[in-house]
C-alpha positions in Angstrom: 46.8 -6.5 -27.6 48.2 -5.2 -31.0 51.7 -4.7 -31.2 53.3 -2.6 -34.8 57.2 -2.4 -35.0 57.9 1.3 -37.6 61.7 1.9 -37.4 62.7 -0.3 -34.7 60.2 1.0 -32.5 57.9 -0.6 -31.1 54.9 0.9 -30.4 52.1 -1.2 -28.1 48.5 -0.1 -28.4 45.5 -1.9 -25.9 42.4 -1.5 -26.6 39.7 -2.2 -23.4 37.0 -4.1 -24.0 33.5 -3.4 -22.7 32.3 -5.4 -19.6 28.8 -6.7 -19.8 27.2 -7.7 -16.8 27.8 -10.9 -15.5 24.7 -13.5 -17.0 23.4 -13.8 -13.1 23.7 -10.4 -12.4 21.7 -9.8 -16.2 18.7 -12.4 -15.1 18.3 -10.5 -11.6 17.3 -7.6 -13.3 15.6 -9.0 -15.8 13.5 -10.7 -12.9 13.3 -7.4 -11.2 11.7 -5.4 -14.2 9.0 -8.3 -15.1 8.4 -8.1 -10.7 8.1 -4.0 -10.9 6.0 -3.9 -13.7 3.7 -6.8 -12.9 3.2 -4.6 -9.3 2.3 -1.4 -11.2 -0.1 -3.4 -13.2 -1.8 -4.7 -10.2 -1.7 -1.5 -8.5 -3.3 0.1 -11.6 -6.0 -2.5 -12.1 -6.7 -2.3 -8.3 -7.4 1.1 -8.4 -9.7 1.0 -11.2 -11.9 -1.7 -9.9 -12.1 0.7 -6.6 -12.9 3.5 -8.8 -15.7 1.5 -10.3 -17.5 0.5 -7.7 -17.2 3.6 -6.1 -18.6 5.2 -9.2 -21.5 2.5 -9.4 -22.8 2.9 -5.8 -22.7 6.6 -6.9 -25.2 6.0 -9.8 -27.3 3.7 -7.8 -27.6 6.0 -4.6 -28.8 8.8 -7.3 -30.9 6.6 -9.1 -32.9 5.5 -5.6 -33.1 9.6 -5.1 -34.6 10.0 -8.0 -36.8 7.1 -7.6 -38.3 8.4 -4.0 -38.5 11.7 -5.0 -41.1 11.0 -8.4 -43.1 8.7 -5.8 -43.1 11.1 -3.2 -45.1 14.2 -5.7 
């Protein structure tokens, strides 16, 4: 609190401070983002190994088609 006295006045300026968030409340969501992200990540990585695969069998089933069929003629 600042307090200036100009022709016996006296004239009383406060100036709020910002509130940061309590160091607890700070690690939470620090925890929380690395937990969200590393969920994304697994989600993503998931999904591309099931793409894969699916893509593989896809490639193999047209490479024993192709195989029968030059046998067969």
């Amino acid at each position: 609190m600042k307090e200036s006295a100009t022709n016996n006045q006296s004239l009383v300026t406060y100036t709020e401070q910002p509130v940061s968030a309590p160091e607890a409340e700070a690690k939470d969501l620090t925890i929380n983002f690395y937990v969200v992200g590393g969920i994304i990540n697994i989600v993503m990585i998931l999904s591309y190994f099931i793409w894969a695969v699916g893509a593989w069998k896809k490639v193999d089933r047209r490479k024993n088609a192709d195989s029968d069929s030059a046998s067969d003629t």
